[in-house]
Backbone as JSON Lines, residues from 0, in Angstrom:
{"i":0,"aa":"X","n":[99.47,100.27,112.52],"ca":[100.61,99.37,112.46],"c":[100.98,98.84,113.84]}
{"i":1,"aa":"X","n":[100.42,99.95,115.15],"ca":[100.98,99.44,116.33],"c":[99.96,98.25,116.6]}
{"i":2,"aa":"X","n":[98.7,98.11,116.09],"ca":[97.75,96.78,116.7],"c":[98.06,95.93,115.47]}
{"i":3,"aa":"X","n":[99.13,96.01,114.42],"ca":[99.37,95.0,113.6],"c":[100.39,94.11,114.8]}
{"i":4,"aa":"X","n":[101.29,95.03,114.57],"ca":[102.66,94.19,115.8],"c":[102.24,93.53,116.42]}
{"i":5,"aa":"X","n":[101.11,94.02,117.31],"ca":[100.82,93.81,119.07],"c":[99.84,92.36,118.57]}
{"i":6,"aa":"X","n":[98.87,92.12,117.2],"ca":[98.19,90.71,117.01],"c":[99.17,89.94,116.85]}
{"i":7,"aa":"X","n":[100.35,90.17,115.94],"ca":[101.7,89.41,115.55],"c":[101.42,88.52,116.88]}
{"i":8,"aa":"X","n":[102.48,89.41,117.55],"ca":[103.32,88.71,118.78],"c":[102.13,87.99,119.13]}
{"i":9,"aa":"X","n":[100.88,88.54,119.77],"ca":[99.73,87.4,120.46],"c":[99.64,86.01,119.71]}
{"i":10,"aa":"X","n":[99.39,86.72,118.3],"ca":[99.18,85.27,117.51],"c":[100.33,84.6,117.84]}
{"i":11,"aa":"X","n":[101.46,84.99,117.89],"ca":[102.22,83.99,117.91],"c":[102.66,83.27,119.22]}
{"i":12,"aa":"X","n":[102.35,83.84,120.33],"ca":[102.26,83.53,122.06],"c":[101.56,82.33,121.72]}
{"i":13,"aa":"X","n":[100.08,82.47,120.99],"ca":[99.04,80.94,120.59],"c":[99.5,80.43,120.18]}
{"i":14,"aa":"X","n":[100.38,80.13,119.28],"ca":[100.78,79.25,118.28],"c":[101.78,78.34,119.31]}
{"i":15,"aa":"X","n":[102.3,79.37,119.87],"ca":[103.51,78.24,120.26],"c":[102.95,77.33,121.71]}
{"i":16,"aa":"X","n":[101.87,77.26,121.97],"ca":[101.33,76.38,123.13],"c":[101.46,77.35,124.1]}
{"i":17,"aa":"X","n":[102.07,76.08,125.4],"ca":[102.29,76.51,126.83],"c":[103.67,77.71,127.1]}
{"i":18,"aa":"X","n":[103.71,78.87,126.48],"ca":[104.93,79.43,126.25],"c":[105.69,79.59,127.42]}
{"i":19,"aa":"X","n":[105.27,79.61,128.28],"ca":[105.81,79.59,129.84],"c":[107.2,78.43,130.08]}
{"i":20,"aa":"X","n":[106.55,77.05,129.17],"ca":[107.69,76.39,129.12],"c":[108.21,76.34,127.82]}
{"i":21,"aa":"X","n":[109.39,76.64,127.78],"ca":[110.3,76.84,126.02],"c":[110.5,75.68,125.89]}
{"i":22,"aa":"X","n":[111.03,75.54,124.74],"ca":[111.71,74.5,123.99],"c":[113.12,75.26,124.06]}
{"i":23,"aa":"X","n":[112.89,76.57,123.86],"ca":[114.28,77.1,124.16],"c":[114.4,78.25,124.06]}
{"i":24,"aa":"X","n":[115.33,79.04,124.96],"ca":[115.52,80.12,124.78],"c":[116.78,80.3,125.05]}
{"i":25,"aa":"X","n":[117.68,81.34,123.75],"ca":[118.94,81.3,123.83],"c":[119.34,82.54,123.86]}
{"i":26,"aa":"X","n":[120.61,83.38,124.02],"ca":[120.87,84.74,123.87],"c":[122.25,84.65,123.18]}
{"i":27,"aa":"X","n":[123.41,85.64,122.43],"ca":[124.33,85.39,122.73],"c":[124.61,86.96,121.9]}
{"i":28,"aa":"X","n":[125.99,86.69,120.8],"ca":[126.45,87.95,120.12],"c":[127.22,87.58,119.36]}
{"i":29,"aa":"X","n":[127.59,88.43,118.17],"ca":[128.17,88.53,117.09],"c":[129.21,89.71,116.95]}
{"i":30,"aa":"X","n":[130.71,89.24,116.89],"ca":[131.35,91.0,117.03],"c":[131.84,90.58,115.15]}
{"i":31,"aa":"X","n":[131.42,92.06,114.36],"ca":[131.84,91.49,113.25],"c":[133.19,93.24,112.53]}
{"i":32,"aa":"X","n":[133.89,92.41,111.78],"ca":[134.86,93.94,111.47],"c":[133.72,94.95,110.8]}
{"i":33,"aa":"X","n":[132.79,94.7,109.87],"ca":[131.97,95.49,109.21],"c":[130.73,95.09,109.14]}
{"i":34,"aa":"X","n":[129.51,95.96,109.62],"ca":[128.27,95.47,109.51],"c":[127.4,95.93,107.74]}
{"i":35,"aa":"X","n":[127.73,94.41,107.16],"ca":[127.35,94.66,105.61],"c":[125.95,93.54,105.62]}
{"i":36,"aa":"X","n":[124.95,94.3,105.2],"ca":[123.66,94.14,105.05],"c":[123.11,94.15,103.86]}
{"i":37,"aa":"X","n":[123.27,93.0,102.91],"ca":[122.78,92.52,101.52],"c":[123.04,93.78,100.6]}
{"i":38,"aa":"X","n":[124.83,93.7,100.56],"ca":[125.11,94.45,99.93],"c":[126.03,95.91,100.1]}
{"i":39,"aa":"X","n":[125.03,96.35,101.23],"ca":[125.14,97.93,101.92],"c":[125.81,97.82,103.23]}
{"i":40,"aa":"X","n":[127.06,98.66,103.46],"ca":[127.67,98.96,104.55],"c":[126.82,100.01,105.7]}
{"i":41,"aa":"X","n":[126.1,99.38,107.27],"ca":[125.75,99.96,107.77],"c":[126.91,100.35,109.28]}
{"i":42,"aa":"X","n":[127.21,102.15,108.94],"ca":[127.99,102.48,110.0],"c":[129.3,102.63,109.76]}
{"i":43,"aa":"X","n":[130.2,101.79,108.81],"ca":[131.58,102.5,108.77],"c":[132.07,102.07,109.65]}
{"i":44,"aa":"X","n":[132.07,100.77,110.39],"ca":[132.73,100.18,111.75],"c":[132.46,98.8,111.89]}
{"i":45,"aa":"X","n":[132.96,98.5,112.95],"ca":[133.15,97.18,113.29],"c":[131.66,97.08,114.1]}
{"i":46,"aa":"X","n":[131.31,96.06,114.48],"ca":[129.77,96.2,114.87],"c":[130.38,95.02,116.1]}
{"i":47,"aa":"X","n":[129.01,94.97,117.19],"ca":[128.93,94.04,118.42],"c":[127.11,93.72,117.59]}
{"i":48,"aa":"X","n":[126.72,92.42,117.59],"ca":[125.43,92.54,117.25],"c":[124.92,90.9,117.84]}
{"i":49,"aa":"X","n":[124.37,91.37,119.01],"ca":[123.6,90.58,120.35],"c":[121.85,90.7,119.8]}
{"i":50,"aa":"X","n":[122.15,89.26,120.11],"ca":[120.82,88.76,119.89],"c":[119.64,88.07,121.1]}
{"i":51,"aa":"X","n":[118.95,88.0,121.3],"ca":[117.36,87.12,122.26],"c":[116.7,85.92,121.43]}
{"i":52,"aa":"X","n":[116.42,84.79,121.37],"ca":[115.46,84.08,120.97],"c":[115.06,83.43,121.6]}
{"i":53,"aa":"X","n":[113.88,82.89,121.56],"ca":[113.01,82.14,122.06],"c":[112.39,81.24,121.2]}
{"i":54,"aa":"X","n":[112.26,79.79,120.87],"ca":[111.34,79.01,120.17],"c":[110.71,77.72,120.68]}
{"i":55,"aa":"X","n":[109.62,77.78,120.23],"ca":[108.52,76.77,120.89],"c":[108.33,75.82,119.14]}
{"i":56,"aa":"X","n":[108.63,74.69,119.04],"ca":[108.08,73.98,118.24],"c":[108.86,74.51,117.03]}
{"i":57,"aa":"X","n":[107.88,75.12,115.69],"ca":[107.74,75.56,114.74],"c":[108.11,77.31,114.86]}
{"i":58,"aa":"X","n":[107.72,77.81,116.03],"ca":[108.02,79.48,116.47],"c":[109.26,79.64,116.72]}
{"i":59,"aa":"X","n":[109.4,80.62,116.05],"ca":[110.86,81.37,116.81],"c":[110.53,83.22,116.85]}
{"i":60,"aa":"X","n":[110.2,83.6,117.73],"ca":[110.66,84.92,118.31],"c":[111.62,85.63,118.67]}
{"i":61,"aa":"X","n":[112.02,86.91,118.41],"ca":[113.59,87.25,118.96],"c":[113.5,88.17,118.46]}
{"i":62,"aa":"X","n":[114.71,89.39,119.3],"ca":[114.64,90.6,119.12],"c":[116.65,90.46,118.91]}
{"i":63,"aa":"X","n":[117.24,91.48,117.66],"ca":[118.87,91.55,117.18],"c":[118.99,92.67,117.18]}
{"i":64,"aa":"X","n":[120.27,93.0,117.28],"ca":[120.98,93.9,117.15],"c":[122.07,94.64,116.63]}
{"i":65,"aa":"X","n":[122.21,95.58,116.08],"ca":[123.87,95.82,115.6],"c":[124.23,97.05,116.63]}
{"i":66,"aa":"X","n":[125.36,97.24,116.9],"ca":[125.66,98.53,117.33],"c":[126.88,99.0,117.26]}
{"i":67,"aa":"X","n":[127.33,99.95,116.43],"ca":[128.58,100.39,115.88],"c":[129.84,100.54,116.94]}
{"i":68,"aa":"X","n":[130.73,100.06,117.12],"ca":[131.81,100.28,118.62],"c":[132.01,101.7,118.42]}
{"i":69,"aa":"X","n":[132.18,102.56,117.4],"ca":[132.72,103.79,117.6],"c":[131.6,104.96,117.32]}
{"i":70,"aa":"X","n":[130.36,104.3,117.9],"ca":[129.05,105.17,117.6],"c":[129.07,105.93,116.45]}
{"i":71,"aa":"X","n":[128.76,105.35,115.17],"ca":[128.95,105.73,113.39],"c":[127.49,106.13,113.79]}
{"i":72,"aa":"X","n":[127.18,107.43,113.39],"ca":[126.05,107.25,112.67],"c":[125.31,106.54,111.61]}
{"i":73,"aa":"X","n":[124.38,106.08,111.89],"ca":[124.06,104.94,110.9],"c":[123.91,103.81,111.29]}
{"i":74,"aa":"X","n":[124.98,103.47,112.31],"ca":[124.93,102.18,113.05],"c":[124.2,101.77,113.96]}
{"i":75,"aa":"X","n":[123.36,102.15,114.3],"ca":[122.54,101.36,115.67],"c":[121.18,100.7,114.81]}
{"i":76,"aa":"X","n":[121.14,99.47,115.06],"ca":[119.44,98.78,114.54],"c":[119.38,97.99,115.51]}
{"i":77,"aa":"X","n":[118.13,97.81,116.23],"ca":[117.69,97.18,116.8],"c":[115.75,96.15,116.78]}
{"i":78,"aa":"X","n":[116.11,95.81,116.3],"ca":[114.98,94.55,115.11],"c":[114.17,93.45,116.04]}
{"i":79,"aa":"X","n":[113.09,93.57,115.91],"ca":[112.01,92.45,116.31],"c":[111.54,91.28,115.63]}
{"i":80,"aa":"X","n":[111.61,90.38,115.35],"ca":[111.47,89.03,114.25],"c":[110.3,88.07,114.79]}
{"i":81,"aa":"X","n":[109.38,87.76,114.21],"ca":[108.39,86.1,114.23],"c":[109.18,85.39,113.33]}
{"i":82,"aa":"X","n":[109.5,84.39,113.29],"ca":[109.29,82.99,112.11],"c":[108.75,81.79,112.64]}
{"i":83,"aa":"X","n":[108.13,81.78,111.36],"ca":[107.22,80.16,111.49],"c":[107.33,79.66,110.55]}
{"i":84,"aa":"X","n":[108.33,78.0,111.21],"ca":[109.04,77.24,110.07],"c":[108.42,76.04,109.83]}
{"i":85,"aa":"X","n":[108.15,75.17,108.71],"ca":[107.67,74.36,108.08],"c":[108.5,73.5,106.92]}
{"i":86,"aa":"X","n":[108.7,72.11,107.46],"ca":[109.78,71.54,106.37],"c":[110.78,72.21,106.12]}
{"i":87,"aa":"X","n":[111.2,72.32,105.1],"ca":[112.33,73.35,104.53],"c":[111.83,74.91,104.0]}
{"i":88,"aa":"X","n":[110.62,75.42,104.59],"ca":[110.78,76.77,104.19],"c":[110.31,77.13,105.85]}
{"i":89,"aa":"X","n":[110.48,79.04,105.94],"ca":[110.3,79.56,106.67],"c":[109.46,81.12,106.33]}
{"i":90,"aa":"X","n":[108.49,81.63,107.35],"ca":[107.72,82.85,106.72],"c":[107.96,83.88,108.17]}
{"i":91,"aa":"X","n":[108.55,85.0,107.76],"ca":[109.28,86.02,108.89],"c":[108.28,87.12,108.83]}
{"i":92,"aa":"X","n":[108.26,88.02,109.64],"ca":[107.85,89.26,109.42],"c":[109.28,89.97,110.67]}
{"i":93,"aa":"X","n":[109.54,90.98,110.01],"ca":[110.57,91.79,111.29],"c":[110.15,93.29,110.96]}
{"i":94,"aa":"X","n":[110.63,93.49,112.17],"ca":[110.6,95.15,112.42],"c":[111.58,95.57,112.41]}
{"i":95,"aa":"X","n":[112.03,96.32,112.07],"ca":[113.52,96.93,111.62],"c":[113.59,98.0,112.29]}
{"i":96,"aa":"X","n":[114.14,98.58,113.37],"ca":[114.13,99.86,114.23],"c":[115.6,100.15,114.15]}
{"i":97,"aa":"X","n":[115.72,101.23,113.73],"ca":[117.1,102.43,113.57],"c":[117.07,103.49,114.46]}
{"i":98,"aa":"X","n":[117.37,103.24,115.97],"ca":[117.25,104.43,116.92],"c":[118.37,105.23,116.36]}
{"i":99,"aa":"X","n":[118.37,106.56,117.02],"ca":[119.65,107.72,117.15],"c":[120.21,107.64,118.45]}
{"i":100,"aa":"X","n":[119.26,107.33,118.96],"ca":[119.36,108.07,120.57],"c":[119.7,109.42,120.62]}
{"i":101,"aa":"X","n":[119.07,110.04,120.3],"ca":[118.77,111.8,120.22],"c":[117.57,111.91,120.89]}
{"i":102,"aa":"X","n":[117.22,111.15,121.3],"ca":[116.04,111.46,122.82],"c":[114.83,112.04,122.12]}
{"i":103,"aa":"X","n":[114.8,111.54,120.74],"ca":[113.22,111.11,120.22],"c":[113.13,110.37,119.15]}
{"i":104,"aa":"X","n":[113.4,108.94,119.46],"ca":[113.9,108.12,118.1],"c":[112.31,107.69,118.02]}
{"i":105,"aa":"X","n":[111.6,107.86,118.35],"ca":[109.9,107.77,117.66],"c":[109.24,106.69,117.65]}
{"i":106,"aa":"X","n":[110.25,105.32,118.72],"ca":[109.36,104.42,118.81],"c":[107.91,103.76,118.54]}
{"i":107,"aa":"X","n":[107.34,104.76,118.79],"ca":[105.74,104.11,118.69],"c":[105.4,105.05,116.76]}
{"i":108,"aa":"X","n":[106.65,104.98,116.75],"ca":[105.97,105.37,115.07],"c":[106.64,105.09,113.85]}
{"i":109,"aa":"X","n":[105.04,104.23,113.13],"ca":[105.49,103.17,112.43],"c":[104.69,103.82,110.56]}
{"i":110,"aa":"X","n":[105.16,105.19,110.94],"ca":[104.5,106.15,109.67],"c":[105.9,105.95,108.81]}
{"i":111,"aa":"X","n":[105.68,106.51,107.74],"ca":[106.32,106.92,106.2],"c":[107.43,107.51,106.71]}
{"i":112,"aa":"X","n":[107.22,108.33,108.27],"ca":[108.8,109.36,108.39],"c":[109.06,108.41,109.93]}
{"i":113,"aa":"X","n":[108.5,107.48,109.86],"ca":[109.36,106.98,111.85],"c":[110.46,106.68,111.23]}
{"i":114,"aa":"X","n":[110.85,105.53,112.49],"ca":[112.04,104.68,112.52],"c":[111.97,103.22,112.45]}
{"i":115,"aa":"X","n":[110.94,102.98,112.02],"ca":[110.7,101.75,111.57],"c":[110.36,101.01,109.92]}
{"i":116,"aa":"X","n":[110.69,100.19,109.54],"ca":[110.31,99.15,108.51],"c":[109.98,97.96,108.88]}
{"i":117,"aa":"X","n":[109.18,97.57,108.02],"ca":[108.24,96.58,108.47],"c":[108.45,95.04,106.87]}
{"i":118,"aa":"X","n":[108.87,94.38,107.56],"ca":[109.46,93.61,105.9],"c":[108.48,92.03,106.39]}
{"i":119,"aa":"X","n":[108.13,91.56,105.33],"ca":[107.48,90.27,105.31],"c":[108.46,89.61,104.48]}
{"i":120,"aa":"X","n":[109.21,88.4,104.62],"ca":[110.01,87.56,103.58],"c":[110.11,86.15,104.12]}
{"i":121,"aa":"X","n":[110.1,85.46,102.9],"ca":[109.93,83.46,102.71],"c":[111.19,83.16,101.95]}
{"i":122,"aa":"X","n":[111.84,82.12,102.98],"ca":[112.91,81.35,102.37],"c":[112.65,80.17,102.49]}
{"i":123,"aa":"X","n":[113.21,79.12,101.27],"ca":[113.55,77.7,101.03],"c":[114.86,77.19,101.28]}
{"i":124,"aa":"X","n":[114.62,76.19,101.28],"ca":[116.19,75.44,101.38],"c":[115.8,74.17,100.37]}
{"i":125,"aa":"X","n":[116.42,74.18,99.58],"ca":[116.68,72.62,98.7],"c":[117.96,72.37,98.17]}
{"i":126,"aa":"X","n":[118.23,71.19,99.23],"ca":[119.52,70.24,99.2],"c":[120.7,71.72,99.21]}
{"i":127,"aa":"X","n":[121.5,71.97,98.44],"ca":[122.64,72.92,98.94],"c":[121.89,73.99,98.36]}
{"i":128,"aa":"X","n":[120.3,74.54,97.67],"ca":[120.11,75.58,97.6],"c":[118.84,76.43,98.34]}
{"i":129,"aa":"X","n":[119.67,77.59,99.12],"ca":[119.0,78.56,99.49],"c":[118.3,79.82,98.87]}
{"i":130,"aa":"X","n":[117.11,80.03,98.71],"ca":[116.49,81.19,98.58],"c":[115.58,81.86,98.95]}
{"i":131,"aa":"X","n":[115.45,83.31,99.14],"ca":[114.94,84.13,100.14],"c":[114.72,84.85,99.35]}
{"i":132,"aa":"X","n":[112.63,85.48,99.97],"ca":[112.21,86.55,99.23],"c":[111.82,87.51,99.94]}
{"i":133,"aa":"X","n":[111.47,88.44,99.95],"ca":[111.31,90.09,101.07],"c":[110.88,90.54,100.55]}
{"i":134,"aa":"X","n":[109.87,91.85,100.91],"ca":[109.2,92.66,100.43],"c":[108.9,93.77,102.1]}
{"i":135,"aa":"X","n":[109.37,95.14,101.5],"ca":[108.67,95.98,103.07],"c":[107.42,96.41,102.32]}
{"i":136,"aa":"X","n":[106.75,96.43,103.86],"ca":[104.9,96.4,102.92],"c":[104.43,97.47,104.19]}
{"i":137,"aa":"X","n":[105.13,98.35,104.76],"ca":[104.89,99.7,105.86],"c":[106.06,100.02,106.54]}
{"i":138,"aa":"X","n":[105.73,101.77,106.74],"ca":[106.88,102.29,107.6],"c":[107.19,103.03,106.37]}
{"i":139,"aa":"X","n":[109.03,103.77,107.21],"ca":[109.87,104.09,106.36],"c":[110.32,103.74,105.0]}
{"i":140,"aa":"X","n":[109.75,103.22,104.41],"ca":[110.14,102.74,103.05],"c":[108.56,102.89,102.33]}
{"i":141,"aa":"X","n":[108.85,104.32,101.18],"ca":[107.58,104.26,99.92],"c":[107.75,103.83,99.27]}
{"i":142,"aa":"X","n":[108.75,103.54,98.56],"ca":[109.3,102.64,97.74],"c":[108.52,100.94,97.72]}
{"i":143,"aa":"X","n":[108.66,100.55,99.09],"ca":[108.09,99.37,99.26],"c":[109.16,98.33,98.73]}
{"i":144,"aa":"X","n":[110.35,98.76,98.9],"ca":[111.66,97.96,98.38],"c":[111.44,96.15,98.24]}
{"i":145,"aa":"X","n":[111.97,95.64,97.66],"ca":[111.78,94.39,97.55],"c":[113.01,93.4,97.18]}
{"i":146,"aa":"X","n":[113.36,92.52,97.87],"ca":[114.77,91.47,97.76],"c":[115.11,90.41,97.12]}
{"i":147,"aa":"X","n":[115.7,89.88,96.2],"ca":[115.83,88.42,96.23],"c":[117.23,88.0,96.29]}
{"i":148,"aa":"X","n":[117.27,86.97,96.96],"ca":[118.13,85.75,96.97],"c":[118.84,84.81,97.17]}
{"i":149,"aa":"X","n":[119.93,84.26,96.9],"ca":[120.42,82.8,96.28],"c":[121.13,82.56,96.76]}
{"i":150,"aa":"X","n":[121.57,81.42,97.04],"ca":[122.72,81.02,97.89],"c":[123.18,79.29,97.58]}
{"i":151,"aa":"X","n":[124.26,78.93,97.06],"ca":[124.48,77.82,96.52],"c":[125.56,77.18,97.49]}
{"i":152,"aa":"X","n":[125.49,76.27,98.6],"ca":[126.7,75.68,98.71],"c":[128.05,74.83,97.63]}
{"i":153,"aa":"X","n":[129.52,75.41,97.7],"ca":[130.02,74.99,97.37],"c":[130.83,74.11,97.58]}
{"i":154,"aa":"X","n":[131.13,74.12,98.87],"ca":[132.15,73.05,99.34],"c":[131.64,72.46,100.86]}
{"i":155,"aa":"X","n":[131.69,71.74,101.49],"ca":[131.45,71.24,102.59],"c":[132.52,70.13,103.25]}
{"i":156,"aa":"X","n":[133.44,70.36,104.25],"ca":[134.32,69.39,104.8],"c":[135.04,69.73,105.74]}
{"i":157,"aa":"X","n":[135.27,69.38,106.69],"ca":[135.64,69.21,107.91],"c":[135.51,70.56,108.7]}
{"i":158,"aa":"X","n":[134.12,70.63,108.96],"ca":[133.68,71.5,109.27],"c":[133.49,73.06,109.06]}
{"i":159,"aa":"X","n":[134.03,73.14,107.38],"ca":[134.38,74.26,106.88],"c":[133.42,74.24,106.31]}
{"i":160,"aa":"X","n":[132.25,75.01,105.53],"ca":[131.44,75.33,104.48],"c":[131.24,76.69,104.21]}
{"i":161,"aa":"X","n":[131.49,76.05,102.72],"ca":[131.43,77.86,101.58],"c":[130.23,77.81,101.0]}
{"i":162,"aa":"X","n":[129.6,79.11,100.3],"ca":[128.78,78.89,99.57],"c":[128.62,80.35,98.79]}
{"i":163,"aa":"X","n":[128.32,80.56,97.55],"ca":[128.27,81.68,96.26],"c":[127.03,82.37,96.6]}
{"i":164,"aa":"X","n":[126.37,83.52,96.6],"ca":[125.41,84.02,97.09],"c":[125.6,85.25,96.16]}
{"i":165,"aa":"X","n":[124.26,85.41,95.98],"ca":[123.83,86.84,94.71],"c":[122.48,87.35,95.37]}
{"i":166,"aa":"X","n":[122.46,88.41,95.36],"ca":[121.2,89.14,95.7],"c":[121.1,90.44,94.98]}
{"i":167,"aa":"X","n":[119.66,90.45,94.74],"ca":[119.33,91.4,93.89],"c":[117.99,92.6,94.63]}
{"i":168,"aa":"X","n":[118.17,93.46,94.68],"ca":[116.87,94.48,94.92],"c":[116.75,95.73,94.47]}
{"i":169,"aa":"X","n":[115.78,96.58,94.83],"ca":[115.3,97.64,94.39],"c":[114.91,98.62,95.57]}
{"i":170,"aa":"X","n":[114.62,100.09,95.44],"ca":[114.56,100.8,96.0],"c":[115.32,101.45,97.07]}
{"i":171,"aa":"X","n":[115.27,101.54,98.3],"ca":[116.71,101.61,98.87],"c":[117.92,100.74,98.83]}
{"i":172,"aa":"X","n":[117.78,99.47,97.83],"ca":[119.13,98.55,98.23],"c":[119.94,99.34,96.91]}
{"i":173,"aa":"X","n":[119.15,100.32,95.81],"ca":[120.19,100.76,94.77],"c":[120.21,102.47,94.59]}
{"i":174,"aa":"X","n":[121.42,102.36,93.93],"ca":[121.54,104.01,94.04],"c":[120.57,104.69,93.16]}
{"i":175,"aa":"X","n":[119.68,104.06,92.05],"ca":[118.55,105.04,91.11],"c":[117.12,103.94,91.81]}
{"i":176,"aa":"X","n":[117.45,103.39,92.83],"ca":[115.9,102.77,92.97],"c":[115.4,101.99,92.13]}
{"i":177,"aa":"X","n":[115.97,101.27,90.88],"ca":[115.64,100.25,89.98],"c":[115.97,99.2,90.62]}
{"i":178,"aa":"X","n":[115.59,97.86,89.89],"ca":[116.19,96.25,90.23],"c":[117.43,96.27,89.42]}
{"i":179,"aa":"X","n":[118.05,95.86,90.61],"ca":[119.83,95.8,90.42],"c":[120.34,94.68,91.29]}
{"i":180,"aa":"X","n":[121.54,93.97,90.72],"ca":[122.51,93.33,91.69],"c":[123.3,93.85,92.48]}
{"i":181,"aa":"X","n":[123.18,93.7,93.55],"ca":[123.4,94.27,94.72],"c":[124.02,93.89,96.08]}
{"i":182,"aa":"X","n":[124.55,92.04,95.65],"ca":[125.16,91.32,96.38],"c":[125.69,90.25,95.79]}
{"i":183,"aa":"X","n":[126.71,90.18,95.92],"ca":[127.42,89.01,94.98],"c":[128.82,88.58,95.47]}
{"i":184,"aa":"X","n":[128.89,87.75,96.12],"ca":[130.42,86.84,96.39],"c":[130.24,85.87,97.08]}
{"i":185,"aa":"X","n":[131.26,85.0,98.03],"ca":[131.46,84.34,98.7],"c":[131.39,84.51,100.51]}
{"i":186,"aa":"X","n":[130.42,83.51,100.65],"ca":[129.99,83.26,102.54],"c":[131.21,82.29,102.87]}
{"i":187,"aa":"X","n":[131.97,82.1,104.06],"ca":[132.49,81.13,104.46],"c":[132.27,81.07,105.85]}
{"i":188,"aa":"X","n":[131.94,79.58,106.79],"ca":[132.24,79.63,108.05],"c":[132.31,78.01,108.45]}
{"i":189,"aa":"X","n":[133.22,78.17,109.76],"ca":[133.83,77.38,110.42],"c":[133.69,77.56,112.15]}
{"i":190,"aa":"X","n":[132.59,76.45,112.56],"ca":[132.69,76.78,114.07],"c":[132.46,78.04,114.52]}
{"i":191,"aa":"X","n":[132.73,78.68,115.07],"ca":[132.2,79.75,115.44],"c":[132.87,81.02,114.58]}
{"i":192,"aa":"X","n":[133.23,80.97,113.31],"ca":[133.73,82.14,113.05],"c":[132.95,81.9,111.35]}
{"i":193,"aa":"X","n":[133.38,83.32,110.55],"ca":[132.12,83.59,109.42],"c":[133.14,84.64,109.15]}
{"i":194,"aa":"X","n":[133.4,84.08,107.19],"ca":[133.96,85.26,106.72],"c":[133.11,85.79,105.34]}
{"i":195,"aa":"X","n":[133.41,86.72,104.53],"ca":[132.44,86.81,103.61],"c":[133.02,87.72,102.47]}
{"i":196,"aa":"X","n":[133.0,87.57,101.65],"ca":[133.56,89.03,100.64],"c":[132.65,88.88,99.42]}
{"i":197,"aa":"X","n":[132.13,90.49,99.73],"ca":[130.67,90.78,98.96],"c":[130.98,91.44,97.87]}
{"i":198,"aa":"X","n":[130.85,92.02,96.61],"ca":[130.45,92.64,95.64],"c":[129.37,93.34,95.55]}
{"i":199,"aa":"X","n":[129.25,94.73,95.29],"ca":[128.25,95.36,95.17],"c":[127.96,95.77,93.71]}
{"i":200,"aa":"X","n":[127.89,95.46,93.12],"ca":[127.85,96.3,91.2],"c":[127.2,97.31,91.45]}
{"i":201,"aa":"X","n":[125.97,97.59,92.02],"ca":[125.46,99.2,91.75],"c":[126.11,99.94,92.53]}
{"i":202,"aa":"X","n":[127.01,99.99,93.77],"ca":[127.37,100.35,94.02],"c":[129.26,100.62,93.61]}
{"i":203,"aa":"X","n":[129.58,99.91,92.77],"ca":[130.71,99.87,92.19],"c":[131.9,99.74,93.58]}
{"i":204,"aa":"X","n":[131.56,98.52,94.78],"ca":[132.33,98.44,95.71],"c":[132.63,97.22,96.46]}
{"i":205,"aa":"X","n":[133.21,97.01,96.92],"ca":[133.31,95.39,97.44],"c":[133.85,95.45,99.22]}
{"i":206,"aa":"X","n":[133.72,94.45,99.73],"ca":[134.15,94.27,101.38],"c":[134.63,93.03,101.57]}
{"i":207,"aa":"X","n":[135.19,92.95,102.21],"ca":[135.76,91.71,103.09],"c":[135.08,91.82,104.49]}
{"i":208,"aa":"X","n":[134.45,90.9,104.78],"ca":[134.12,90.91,106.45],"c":[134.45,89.32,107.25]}
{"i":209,"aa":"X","n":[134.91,89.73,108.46],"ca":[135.15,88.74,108.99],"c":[134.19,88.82,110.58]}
{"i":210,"aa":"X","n":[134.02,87.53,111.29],"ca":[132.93,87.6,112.33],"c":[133.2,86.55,112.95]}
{"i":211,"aa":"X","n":[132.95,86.64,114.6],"ca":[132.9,85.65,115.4],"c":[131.89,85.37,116.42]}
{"i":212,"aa":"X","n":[131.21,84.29,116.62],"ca":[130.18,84.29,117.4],"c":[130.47,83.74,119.3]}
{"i":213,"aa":"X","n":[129.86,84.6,119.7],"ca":[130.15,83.84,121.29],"c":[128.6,83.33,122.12]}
C-alpha cells in the first residue's frame, strides 16, 4: 500500500506539468462547533480543521485536517487527497490517517489494524444536482464500507445557498453494518460561514453545526 501512495502522488507530480510553477497553491482553516462526518460525530467538540492545496490545471493535491480543541479522543484526522477533475465530475483517492499521538500512531501502516483508510470516490454535478460515490478498497476497514450521496440545491440568492442532502452507507457508517440512511438534512452557507443540521436515522440522532472559514 506504501508503493501504492508513493505511484499516486508521482503520477500525479506528471500529470500536472511543470509543478514547480502552480496554478495555485492555497492554505487556510475551518473552526467548526462539531466535527460531523456524513452522519457521525467525530470527537465530541468543536474542531479547528486546516487545510494545504495545491492545483495545477485539472490536479488538485492537499493534505486536511480536524483537530478536536479539547483533545476528545477520537478527534484528531489528518488526510492526504489527489483529485482529478474533468467537466463536471471529479475522481479522488484519500488517505484517511487517525493519529493518537501515543508515540506509535503507525504511520507507515496501511494493514487491516494501522491507522489508515484508503477510500477511492467519484462525484457529479448536474445543474443544482450533486452526487458522490466512495468505496474504502484498503487499510482499516474489512468491511470495505461504501457511501452514497445527494445533494439538491434549494434556494440560491444573495449570496445565501441551501441545499437538502441524504446519504446513505454501510459498514462503519451504521450501527449493524447494513445499508442504511445515515445523513439527512439541510447544508446552508453564506460567504464565509456554513451551517448544517443533519439527521442520522440509524443512529436515532440529529446535530446542528455551525462553521467559519478563514
Amino acid at each position: 500500500m506504501k508503493k501504492l501512495i508513493s505511484m499516486v502522488m508521482v503520477v500525479s507530480l506528471l500529470l500536472s506539468g511543470n509543478y514547480l510553477y502552480s496554478e495555485s497553491l492555497d492554505f487556510g482553516a475551518d473552526a467548526v462547533s462539531r466535527y460531523v462526518w456524513r452522519g457521525s460525530d467525530f470527537g465530541n467538540s468543536p474542531a479547528i480543521q486546516p487545510y494545504i492545496s495545491f492545483t495545477q490545471g485539472p490536479l488538485e493535491i492537499g493534505a486536511w485536517g480536524s483537530w478536536s480543541v479539547i483533545g476528545a479522543a477520537g478527534g484528531n484526522e489528518n488526510d492526504l487527497y489527489a483529485a482529478f477533475s474533468f467537466a463536471n465530475f471529479s475522481l479522488i483517492i484519500t488517505d484517511y490517517f487517525f493519529p493518537g499521538y501515543t508515540g506509535d500512531d503507525m504511520i507507515d501502516d496501511f494493514s487491516d489494524t494501522g491507522g489508515h483508510i484508503i477510500e477511492l470516490s467519484g462525484s457529479a454535478r448536474f445543474n443544482k444536482l450533486n452526487i458522490l460515490a466512495a468505496m474504502n478498497v484498503a487499510g482499516n476497514d474489512p468491511d470495505n464500507s461504501i457511501y452514497f450521496e445527494a445533494g439538491y440545491e434549494i434556494y440560491n440568492h444573495e449570496e445565501l445557498s441551501a441545499a437538502v442532502v441524504a446519504g446513505a452507507g454501510n459498514g462503519f457508517y451504521t450501527v449493524d453494518s447494513e445499508l442504511n440512511l445515515v445523513n439527512f438534512g439541510l447544508s446552508l452557507s453564506k460567504d464565509r460561514y456554513t451551517a448544517a443540521y443533519i439527521i442520522n436515522p440509524d443512529q436515532k440522532t440529529s446535530f446542528l453545526v455551525f462553521g467559519i472559514s478563514f
